[in-house]
N, CA, C and O atoms as CSV, one atom per row, in Angstrom:
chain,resi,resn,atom,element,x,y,z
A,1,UNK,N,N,131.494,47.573,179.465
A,1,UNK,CA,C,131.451,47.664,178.025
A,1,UNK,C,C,132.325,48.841,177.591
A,1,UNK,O,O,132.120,49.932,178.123
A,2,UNK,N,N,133.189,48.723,176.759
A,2,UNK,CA,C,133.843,49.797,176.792
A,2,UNK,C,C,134.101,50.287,175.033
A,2,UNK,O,O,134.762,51.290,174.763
A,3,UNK,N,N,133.451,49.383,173.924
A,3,UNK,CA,C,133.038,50.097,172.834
A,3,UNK,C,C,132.160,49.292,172.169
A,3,UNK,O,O,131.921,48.105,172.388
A,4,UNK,N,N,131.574,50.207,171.123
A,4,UNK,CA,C,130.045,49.384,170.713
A,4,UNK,C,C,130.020,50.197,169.361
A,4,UNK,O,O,130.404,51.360,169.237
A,5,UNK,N,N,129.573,49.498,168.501
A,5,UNK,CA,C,129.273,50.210,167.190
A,5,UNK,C,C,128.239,51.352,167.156
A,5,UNK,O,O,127.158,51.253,167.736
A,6,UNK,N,N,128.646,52.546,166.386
A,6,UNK,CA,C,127.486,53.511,166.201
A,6,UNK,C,C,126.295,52.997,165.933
A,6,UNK,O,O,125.483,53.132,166.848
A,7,UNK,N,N,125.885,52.399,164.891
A,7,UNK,CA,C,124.459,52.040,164.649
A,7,UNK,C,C,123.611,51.459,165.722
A,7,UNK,O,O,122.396,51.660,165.711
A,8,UNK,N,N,124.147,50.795,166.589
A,8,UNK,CA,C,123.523,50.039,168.048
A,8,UNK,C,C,123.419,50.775,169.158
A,8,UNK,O,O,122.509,50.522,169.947
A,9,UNK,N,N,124.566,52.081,169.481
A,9,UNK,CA,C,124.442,53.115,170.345
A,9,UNK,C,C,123.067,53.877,170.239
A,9,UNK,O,O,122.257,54.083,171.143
A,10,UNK,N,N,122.969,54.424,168.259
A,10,UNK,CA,C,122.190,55.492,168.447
A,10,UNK,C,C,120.614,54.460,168.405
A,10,UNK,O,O,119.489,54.902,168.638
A,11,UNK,N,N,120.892,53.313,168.116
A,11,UNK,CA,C,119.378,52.714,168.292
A,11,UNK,C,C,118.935,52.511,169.836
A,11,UNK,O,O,117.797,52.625,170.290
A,12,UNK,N,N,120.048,52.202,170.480
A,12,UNK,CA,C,119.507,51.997,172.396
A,12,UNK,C,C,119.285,53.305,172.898
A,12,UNK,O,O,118.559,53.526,173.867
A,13,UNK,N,N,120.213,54.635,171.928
A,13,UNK,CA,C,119.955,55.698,172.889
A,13,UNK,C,C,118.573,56.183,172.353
A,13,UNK,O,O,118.057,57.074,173.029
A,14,UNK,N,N,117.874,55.751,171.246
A,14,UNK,CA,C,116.401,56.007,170.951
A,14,UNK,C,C,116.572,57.377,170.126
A,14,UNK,O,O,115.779,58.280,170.391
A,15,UNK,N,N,117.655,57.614,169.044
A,15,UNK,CA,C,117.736,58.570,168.445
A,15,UNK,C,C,116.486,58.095,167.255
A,15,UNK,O,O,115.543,58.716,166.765
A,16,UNK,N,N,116.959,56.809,167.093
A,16,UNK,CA,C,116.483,56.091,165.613
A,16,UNK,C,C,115.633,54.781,166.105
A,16,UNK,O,O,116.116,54.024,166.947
A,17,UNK,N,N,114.421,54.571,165.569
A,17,UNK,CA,C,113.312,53.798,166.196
A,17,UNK,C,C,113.782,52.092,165.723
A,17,UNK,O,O,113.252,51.205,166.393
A,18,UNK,N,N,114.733,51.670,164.619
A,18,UNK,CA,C,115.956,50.461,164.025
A,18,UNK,C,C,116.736,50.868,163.464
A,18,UNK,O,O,116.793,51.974,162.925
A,19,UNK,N,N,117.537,49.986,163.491
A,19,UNK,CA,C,118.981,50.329,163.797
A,19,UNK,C,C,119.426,50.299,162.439
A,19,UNK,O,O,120.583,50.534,162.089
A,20,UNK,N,N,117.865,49.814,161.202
A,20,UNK,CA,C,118.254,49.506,159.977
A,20,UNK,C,C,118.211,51.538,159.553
A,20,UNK,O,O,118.945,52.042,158.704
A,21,UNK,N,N,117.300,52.243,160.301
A,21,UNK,CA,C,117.137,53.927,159.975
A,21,UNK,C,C,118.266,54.317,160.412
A,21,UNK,O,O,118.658,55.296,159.777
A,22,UNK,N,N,119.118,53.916,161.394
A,22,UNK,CA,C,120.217,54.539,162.111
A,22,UNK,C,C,121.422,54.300,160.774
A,22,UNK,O,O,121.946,55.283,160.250
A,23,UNK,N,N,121.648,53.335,160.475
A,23,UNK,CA,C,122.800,52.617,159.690
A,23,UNK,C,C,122.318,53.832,158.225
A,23,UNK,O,O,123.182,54.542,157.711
A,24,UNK,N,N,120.843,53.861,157.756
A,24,UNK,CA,C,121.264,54.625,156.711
A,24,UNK,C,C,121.236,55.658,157.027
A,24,UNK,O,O,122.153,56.080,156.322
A,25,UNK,N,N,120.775,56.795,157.763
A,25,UNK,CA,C,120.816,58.097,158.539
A,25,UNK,C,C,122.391,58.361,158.446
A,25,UNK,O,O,122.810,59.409,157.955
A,26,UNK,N,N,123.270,57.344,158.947
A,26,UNK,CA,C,124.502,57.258,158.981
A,26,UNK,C,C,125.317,57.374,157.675
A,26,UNK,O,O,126.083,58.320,157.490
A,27,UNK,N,N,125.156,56.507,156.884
A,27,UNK,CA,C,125.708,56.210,155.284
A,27,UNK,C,C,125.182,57.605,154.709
A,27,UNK,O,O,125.959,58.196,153.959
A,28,UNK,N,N,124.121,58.111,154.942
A,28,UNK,CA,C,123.690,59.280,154.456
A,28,UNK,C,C,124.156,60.743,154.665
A,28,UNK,O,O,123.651,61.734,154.137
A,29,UNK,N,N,125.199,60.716,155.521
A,29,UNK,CA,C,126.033,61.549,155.730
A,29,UNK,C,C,124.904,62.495,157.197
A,29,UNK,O,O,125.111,63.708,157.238
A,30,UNK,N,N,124.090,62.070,158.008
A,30,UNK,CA,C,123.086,62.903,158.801
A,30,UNK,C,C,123.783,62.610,159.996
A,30,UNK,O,O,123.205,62.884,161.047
A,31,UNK,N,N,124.663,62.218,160.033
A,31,UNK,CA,C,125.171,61.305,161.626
A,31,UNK,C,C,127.352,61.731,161.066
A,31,UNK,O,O,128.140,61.358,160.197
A,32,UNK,N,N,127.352,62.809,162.428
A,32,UNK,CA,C,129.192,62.960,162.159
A,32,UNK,C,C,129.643,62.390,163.346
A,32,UNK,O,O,128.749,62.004,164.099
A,33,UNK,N,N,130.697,62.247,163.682
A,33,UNK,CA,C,131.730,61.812,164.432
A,33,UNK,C,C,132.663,62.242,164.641
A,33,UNK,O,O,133.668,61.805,164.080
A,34,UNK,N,N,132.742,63.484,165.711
A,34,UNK,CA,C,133.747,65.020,165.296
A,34,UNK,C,C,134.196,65.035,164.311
A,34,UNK,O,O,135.279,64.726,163.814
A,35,UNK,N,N,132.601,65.724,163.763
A,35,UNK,CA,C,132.894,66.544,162.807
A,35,UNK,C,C,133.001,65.347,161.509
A,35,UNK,O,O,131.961,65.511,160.871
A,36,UNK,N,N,133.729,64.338,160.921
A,36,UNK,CA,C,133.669,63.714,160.434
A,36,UNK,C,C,132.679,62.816,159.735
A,36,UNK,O,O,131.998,62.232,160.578
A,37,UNK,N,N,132.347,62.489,158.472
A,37,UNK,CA,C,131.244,61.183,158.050
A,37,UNK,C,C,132.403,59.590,158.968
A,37,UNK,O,O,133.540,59.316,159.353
A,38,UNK,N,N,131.304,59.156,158.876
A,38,UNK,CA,C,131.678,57.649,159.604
A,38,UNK,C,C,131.089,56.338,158.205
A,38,UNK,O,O,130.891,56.444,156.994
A,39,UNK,N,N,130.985,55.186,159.201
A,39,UNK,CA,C,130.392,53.960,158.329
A,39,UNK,C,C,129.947,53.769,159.869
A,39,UNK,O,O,130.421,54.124,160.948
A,40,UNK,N,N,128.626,52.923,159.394
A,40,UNK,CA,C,127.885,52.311,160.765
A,40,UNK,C,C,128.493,51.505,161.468
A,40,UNK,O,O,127.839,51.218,162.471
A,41,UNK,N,N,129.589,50.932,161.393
A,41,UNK,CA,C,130.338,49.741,161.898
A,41,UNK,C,C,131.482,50.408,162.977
A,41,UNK,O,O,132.207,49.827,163.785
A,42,UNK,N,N,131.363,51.729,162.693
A,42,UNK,CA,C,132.694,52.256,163.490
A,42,UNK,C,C,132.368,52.457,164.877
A,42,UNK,O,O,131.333,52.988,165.281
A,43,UNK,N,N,133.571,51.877,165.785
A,43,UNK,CA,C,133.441,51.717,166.975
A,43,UNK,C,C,133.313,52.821,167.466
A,43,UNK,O,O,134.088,53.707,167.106
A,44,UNK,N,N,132.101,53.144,168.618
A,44,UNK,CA,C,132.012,54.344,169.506
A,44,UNK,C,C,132.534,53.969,170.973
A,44,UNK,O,O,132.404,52.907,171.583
A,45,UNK,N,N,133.308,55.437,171.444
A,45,UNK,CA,C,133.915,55.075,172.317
A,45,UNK,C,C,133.251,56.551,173.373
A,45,UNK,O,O,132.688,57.520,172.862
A,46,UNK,N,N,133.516,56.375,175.000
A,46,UNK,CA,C,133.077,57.603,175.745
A,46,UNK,C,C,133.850,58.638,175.130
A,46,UNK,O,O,134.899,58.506,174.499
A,47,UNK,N,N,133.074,59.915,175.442
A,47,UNK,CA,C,133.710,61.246,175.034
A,47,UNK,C,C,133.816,61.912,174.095
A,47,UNK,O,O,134.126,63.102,174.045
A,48,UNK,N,N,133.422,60.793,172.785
A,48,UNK,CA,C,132.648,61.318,171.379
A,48,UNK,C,C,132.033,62.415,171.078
A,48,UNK,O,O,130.835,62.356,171.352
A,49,UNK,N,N,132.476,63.687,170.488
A,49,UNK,CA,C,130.998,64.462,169.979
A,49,UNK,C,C,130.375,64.024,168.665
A,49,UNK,O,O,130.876,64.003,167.541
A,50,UNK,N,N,129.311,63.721,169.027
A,50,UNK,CA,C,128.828,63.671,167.510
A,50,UNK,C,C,127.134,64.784,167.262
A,50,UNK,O,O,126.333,65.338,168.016
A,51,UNK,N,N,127.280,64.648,166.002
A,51,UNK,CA,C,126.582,65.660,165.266
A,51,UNK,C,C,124.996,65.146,164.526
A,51,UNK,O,O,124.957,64.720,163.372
A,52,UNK,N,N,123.956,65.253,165.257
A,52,UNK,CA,C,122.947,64.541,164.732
A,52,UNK,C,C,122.059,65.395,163.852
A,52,UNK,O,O,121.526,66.397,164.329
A,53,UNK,N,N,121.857,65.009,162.469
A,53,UNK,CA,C,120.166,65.804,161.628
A,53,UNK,C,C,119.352,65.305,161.817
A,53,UNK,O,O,119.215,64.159,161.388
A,54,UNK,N,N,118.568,65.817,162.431
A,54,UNK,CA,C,116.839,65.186,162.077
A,54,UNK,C,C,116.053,65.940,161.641
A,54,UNK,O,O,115.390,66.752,162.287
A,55,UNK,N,N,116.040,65.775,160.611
A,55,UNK,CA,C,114.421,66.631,160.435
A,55,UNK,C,C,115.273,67.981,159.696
A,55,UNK,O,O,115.863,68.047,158.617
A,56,UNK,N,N,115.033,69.113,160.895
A,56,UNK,CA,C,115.346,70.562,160.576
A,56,UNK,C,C,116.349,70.798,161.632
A,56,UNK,O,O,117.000,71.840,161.715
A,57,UNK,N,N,116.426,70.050,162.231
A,57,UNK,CA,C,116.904,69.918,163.722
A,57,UNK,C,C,118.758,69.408,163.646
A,57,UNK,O,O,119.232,68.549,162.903
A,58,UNK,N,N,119.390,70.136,164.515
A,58,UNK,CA,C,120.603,69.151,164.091
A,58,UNK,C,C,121.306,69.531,166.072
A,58,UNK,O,O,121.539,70.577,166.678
A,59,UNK,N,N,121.404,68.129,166.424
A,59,UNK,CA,C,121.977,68.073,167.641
A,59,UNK,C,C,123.322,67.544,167.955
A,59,UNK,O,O,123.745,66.462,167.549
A,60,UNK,N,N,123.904,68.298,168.635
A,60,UNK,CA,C,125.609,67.823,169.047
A,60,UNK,C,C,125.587,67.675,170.821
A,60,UNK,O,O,125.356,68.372,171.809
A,61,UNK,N,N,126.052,66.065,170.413
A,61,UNK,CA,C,125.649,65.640,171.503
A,61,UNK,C,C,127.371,65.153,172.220
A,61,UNK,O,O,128.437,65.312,171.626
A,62,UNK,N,N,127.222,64.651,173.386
A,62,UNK,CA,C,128.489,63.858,173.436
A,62,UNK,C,C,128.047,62.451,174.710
A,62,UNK,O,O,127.575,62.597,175.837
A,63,UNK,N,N,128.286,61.623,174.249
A,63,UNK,CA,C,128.786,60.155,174.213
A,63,UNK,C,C,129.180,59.871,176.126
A,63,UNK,O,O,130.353,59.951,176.491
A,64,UNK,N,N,128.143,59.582,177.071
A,64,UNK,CA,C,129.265,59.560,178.149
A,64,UNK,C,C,128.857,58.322,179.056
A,64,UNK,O,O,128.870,58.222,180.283
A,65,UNK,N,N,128.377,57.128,177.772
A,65,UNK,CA,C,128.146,55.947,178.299
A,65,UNK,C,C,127.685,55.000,176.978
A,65,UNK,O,O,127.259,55.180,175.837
A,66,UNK,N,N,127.978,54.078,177.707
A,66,UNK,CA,C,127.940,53.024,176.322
A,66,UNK,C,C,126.757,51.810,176.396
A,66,UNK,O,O,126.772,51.091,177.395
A,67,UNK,N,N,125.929,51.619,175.552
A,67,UNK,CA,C,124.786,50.319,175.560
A,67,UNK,C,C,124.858,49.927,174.028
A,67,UNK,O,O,125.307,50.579,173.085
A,68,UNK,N,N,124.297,48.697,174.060
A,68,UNK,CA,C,124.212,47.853,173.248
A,68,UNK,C,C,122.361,47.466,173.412
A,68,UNK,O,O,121.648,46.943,172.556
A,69,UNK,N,N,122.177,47.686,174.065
A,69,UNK,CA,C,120.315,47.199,174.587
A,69,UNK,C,C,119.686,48.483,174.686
A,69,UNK,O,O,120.028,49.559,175.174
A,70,UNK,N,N,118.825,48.128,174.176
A,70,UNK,CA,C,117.809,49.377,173.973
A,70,UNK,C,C,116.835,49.086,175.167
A,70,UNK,O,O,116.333,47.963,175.218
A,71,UNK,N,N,116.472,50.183,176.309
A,71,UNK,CA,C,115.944,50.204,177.187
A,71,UNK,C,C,114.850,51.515,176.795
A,71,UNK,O,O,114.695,52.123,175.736
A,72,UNK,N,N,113.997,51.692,178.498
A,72,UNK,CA,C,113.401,52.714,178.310
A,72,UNK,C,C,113.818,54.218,178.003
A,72,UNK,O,O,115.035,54.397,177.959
A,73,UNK,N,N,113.180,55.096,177.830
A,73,UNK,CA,C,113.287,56.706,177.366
A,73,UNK,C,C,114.284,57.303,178.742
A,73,UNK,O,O,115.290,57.962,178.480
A,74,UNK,N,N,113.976,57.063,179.924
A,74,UNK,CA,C,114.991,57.419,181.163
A,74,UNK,C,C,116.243,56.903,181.621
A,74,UNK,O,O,116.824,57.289,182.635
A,75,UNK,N,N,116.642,55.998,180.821
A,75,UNK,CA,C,117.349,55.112,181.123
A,75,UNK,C,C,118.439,55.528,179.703
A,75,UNK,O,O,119.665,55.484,179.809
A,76,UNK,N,N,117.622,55.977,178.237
A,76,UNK,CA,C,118.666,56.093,177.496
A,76,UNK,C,C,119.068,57.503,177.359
A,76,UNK,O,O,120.040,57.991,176.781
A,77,UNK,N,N,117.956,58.135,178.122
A,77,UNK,CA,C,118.596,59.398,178.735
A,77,UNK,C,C,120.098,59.719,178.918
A,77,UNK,O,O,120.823,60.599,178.456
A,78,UNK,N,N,120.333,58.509,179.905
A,78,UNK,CA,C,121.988,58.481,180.341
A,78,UNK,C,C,122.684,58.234,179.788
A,78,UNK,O,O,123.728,58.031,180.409
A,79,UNK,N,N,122.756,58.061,178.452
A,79,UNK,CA,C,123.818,57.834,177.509
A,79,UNK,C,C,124.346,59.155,176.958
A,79,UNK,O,O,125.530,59.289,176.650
A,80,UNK,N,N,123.554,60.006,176.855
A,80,UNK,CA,C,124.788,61.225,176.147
A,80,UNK,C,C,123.863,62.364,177.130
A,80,UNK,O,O,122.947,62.315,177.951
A,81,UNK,N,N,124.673,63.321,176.523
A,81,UNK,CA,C,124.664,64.577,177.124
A,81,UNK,C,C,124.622,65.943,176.186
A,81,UNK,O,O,125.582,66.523,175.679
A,82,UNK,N,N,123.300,66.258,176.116
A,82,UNK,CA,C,123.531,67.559,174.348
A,82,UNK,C,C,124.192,68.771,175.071
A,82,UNK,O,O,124.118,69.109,176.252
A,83,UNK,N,N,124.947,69.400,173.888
A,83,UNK,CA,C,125.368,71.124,174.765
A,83,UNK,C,C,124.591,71.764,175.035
A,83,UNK,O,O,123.461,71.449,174.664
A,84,UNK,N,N,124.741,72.749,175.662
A,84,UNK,CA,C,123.518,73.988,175.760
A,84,UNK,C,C,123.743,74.965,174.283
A,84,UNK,O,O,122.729,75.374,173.717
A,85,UNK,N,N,124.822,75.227,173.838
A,85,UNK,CA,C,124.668,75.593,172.886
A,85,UNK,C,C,123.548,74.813,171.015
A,85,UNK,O,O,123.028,75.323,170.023
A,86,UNK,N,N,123.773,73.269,171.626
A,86,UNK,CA,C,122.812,72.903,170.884
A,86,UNK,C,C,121.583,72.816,171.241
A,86,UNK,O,O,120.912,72.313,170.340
A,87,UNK,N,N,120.997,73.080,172.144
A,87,UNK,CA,C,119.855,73.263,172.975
A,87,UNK,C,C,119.283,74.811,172.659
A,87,UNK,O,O,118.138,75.104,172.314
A,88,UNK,N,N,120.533,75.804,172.902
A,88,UNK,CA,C,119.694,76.837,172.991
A,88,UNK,C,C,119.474,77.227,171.270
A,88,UNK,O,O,118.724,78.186,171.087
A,89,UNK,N,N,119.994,76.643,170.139
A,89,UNK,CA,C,120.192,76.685,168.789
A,89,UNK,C,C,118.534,75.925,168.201
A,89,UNK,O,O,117.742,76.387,167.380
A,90,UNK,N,N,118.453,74.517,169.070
A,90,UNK,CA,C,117.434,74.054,168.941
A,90,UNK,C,C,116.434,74.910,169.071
A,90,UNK,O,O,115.641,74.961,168.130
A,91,UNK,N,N,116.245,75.652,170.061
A,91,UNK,CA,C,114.999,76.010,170.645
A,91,UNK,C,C,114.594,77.436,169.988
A,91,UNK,O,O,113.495,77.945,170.209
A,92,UNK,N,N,115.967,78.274,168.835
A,92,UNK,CA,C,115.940,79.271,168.619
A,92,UNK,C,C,115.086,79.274,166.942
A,92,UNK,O,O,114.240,80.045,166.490
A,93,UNK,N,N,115.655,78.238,166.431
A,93,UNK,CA,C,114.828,77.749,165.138
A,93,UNK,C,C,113.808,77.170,165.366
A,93,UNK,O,O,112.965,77.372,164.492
A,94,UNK,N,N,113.487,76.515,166.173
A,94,UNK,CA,C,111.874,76.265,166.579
A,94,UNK,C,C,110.800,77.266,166.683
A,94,UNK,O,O,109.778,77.195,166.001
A,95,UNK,N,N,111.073,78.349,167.674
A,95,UNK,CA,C,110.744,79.528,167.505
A,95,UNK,C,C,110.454,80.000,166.590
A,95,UNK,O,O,109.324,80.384,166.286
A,96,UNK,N,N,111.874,80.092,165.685
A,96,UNK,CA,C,111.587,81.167,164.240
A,96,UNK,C,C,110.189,80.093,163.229
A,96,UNK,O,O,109.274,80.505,162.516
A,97,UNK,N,N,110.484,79.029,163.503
A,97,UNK,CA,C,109.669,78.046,162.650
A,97,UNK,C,C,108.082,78.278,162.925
A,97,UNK,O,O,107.265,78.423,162.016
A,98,UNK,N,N,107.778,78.291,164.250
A,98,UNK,CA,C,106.385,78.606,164.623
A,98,UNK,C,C,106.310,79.919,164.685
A,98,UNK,O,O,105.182,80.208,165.084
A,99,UNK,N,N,107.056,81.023,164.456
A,99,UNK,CA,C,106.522,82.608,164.012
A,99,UNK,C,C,105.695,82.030,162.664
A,99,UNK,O,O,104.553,81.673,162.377
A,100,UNK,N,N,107.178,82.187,161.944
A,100,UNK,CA,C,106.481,82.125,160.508
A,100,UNK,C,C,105.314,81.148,160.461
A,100,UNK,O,O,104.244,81.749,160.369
A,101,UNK,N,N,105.210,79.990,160.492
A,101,UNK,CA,C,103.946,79.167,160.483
A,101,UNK,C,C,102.905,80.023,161.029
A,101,UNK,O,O,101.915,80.098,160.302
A,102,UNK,N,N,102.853,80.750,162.209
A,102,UNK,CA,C,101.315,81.484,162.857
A,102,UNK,C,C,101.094,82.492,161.530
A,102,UNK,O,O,99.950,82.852,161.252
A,103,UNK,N,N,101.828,82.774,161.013
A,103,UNK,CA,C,101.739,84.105,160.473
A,103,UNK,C,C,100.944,83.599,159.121
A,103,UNK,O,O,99.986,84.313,158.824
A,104,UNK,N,N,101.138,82.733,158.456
A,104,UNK,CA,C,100.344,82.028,157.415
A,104,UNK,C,C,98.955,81.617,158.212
A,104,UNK,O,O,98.791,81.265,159.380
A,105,UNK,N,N,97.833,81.835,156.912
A,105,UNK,CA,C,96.509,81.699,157.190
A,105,UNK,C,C,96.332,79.768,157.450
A,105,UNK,O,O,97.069,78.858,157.074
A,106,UNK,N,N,95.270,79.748,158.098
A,106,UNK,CA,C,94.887,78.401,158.838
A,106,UNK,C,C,94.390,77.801,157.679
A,106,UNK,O,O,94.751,76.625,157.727
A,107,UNK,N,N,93.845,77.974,156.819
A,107,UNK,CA,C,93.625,77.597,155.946
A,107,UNK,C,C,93.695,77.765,154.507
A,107,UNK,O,O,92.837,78.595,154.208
A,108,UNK,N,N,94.470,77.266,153.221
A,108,UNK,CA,C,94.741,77.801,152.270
A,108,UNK,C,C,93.532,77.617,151.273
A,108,UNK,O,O,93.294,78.422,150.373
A,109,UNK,N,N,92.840,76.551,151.505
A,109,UNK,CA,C,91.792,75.560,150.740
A,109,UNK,C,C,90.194,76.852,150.872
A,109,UNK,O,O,89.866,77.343,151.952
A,110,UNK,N,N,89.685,77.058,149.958
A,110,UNK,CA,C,88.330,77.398,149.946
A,110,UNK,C,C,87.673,76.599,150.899
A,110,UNK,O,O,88.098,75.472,151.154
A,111,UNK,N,N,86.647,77.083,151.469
A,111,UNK,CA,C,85.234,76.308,152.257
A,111,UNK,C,C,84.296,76.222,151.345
A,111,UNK,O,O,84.199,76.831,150.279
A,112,UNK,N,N,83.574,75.393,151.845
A,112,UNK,CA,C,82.405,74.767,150.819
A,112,UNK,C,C,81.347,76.138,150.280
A,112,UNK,O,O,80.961,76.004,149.119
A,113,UNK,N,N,80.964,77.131,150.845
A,113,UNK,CA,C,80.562,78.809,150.590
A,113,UNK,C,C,81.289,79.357,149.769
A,113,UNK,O,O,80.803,79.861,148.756
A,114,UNK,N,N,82.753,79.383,150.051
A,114,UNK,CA,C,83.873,80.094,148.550
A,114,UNK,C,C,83.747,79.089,147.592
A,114,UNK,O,O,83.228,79.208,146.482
A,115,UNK,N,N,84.134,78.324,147.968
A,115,UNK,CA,C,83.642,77.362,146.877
A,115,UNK,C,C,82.767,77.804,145.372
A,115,UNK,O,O,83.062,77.880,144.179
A,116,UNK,N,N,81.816,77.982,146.025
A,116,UNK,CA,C,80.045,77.660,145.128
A,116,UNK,C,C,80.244,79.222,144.545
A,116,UNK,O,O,79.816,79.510,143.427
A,117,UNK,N,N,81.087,80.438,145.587
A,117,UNK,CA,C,80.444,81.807,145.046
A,117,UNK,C,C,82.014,81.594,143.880
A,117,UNK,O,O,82.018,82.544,143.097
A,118,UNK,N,N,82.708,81.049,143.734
A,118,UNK,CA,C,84.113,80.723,142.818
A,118,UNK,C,C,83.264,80.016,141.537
A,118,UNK,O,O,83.440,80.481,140.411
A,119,UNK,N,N,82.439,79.006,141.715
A,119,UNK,CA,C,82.153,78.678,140.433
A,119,UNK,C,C,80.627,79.318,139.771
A,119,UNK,O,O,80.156,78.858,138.730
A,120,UNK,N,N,80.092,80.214,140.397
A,120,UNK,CA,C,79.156,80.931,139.917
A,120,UNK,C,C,79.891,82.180,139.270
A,120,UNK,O,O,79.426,82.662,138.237
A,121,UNK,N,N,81.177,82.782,139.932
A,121,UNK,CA,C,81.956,83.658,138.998
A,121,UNK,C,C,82.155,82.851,138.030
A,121,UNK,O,O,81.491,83.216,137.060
A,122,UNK,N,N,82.794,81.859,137.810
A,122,UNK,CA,C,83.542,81.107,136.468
A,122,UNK,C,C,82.229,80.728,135.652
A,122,UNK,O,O,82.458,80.290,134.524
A,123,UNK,N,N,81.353,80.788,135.899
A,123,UNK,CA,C,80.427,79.820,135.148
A,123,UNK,C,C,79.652,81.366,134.135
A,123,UNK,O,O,79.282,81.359,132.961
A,124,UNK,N,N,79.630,82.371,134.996
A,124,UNK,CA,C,79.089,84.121,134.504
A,124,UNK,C,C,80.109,84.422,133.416
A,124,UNK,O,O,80.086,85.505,132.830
């Protein structure tokens, strides 16, 4: 196989759970193609970097096999290859993400006790 449309790559490589989320992920400008916006139809070829958003997350990956069939999680493993620089970028905002989150209280909501002593102030 030697090229295959983006939208069918990133659905076999299990970026995108259909290929109908991949195609707009794509149109949506969340999906580059060195560096570039694409259209879902554009042929992917080996050796590609491309540039993935998800979420908060943004991975640069590169391209060093080609499917059309969506297989298991080990298998679509072998389709690309992320940098370490996007790896170690990943793992550095994750971090910062769960500081700040610990650091906020577990709960923002009154308990049923604050509660009752909140509307005996309001009611005085």
């Amino acid at each position: 196989m030697d090229k295959v449309r983006i939208d069918k790559w990133l659905w076999a490589a299990r970026f995108f759970k259909t290929r109908s989320l991949a195609k707009s992920a794509i149109e949506g400008g969340k999906v580059q193609i060195d560096g570039q916006k694409s259209k879902p139809s554009r042929i992917l070829e080996v050796g590609v970097m491309l540039s993935l958003r998800q979420g908060e997350d943004i991975k640069t990956i590169e391209v060093i096999a080609l499917s059309e069939q969506r297989r298991g999680s080990p298998e679509a493993r072998l389709l690309y290859l992320e940098t370490e620089q996007s790896i170690e970028l990943r793992e550095q905002k994750s971090s910062e993400r769960a500081a700040f989150h610990g650091s906020m209280p577990a709960s923002i909501r009154p308990n049923k006790k604050q509660r009752r002593q909140i509307h005996r102030f309001i009611k005085i």
